[in-house]
C-alpha positions in Angstrom: -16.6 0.6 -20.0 -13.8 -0.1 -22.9 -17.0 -1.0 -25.1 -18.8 2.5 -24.3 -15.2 4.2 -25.0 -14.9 2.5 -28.3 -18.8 2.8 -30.0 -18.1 7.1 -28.7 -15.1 6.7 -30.7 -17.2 4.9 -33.6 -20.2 7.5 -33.5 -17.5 10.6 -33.6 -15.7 8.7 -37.0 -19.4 8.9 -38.5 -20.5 12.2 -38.1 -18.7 13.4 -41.2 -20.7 10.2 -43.1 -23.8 10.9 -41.1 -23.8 14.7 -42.1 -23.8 13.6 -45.7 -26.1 10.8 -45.3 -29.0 12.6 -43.7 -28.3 16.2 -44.5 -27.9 17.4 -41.3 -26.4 21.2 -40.8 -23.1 21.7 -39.2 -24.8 23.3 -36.1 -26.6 20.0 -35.4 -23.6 18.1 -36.0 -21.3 20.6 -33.6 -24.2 19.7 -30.7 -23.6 16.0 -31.6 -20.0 15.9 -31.2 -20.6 18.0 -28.1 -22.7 16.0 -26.4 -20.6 13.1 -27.2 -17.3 14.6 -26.2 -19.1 15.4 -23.0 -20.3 11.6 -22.3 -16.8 10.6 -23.2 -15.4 12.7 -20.3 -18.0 11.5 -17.9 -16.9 8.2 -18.7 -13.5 8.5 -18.4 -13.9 11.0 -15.2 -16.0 7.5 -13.6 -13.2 5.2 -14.9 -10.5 6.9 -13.2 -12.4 6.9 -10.1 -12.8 3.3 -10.2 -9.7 2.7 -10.7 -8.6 5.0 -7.7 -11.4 3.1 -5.6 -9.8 -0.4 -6.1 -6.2 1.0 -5.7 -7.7 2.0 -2.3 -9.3 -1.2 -1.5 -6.4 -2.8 -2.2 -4.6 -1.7 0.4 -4.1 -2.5 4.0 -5.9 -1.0 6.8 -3.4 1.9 8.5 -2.3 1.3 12.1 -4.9 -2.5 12.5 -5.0 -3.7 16.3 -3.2 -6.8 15.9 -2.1 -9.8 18.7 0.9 -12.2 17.7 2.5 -14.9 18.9 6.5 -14.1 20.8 8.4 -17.1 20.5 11.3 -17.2 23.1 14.5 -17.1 22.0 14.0 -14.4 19.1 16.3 -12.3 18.1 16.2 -8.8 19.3 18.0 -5.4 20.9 17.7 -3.3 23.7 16.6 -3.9 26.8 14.8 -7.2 28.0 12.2 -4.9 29.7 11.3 -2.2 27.7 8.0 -1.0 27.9 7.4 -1.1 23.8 8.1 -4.0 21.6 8.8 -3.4 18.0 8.6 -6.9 15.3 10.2 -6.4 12.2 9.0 -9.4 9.6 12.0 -9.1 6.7 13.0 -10.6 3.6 16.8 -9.8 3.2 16.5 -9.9 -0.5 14.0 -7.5 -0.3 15.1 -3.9 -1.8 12.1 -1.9 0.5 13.6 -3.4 4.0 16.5 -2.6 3.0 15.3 1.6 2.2 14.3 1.2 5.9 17.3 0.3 7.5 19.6 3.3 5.1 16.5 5.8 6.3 14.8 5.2 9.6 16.3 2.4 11.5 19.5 3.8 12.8 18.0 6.8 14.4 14.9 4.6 15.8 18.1 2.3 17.2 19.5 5.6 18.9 16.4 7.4 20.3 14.5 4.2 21.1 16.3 1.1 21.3 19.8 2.7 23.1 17.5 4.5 25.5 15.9 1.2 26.6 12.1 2.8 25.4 12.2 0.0 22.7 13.4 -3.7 22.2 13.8 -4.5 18.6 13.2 -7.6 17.4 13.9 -9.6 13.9 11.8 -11.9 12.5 12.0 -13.5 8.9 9.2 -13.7 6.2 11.2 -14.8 2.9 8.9 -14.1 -0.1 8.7 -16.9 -2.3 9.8 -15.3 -5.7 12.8 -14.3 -3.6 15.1 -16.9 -4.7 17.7 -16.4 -2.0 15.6 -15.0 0.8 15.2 -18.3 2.5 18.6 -19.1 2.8 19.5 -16.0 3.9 17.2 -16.2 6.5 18.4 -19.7 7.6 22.2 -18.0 7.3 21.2 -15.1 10.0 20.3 -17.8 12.7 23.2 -20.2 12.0 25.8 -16.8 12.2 23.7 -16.5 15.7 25.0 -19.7 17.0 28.4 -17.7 16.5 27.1 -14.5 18.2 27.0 -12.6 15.0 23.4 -12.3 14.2 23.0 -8.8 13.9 26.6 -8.3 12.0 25.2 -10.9 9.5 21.9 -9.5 9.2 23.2 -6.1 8.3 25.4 -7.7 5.8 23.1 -9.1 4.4 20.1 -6.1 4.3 23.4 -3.6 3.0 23.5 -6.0 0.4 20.4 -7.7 -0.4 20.9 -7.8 -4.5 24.2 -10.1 -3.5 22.7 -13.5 -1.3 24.0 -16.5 -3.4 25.5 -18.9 -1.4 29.0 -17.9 -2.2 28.2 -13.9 -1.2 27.0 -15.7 2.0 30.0 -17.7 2.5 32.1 -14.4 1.7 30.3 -12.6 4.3 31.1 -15.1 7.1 34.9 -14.9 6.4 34.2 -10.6 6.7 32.6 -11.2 9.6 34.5 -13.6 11.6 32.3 -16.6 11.2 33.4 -20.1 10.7 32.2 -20.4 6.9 32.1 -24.1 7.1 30.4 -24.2 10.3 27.7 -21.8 8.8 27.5 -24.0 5.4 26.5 -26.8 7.6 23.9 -25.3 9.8 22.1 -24.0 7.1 22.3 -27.4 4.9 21.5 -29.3 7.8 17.9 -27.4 7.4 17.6 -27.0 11.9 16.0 -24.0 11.5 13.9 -24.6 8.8 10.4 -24.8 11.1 12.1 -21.9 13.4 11.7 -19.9 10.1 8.2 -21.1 9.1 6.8 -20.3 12.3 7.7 -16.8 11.9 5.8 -17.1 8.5 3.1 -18.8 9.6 2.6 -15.8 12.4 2.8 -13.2 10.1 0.3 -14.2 7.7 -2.1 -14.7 11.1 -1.7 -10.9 11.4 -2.3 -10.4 7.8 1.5 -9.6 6.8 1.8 -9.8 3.1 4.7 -8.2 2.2 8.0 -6.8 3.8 8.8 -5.1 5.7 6.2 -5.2 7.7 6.4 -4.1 11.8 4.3 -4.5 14.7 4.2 -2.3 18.0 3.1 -2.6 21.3 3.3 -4.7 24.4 3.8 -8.0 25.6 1.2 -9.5 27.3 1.1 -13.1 28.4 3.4 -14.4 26.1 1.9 -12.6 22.7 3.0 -8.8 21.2 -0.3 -6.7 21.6 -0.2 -4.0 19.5 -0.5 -2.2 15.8 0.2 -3.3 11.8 2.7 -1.0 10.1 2.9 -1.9 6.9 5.7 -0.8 4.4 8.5 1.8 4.6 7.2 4.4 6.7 9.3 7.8 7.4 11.3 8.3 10.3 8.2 10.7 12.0 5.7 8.2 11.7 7.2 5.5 13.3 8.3 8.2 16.2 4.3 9.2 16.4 3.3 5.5 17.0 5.9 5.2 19.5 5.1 8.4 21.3 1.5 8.1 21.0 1.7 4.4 22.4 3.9 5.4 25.4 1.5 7.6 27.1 -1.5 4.7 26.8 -1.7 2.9 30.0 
């Protein structure tokens, strides 16, 4: 297509040449350029399609039935029975999770999760180009073993451009955590496979990115339910839940 764009280029530069050349009137030359000018908007009218097209493709499906795997233990809130199950897969470093949790989360906590209509629960997916991600991930279940899982996670989300190891630290004396205690569970690497099991289920549901959410029920040990992929607004996420509450 660049090729086409350039010789219509070309042939428009050598109508002035050709006109002298050949002898050709300036009506014949005005249809030239025309009919050019008209073939080089055709072109560029397919190009941009294309590129729309492959933009689209690129893209996740809306909304795909998914099925993935619970593990016990996980971290979550509300109530143990509640008839909808929402996974969040996060990267604390990550600047879109964090949009989430300053837009929709706090009102999905109040309407959903208080109300026991939802349990929440947190899983990690640390990119790899995050450079800190991972060990923030392995810093929210060590702060666990101290009962301050979610008060470390939201540290961390609130401020995801600040995870070196020494932010970490600094949150753990904020927070009432035993720094040194922390320091060691996360050097001690116990958590490591806890962590790339969540990774490893994610990508089995086609989770590429963060955050990324899946909704639905439990059933026999797995979450049955639908991909949401990205920062959706507040409505969408209430539609889902709505429409998902009055399925048998």
């Amino acid at each position: 297509m660049t090729i086409v764009f350039a010789l219509v280029v070309i042939w428009l530069s050598a109508i002035p040449s050709a006109m002298a050349a050949e002898g050709i009137t300036s009506t014949q030359a005005d249809e030239i350029l025309a009919e050019l000018r008209a073939i080089h908007q055709l072109l560029e009218r397919q190009n941009a399609a294309t590129t729309t097209q492959a933009a689209t493709a690129a893209q996740p499906p809306p909304y795909q039935q998914v099925v993935v795997h619970m593990p016990p233990g996980a971290a979550s809130l509300g109530a143990a029975n509640a008839p909808l199950v929402m996974i969040e897969f996060t990267d604390y470093q990550c600047s879109f999770c964090r949009r989430f949790h300053e837009t929709a989360f706090e009102e999905l906590r109040k309407q959903y999760i208080a109300t026991g209509k939802l349990r929440y629960v947190s899983r990690d997916y640390p990119l790899d180009f995050h450079d800190n991600a991972g060990r923030a991930s392995l810093a929210g279940r060590c702060a666990a073993e101290q009962g301050k899982f979610w008060e470390m996670r939201n540290a961390m989300i609130e401020h995801n451009d600040h995870l070196l190891p020494e932010d970490l630290t600094q949150y753990a004396v904020t927070l009432a955590i035993n720094p040194e205690r922390l320091n060691q569970c996360i050097d001690s690497g116990r958590y490591n496979n806890l962590v790339a099991l969540d990774e490893s289920d994610a990508k089995s549901v086609g989770v590429s990115g963060t955050p990324s959410f899946i909704l639905g029920r439990i059933k026999n040990g797995n979450l049955e339910g639908i991909r949401i992929v990205g920062v959706q607004p507040l409505s969408e996420f209430k539609s889902q839940i709505e429409r998902l509450s009055q399925e048998k």
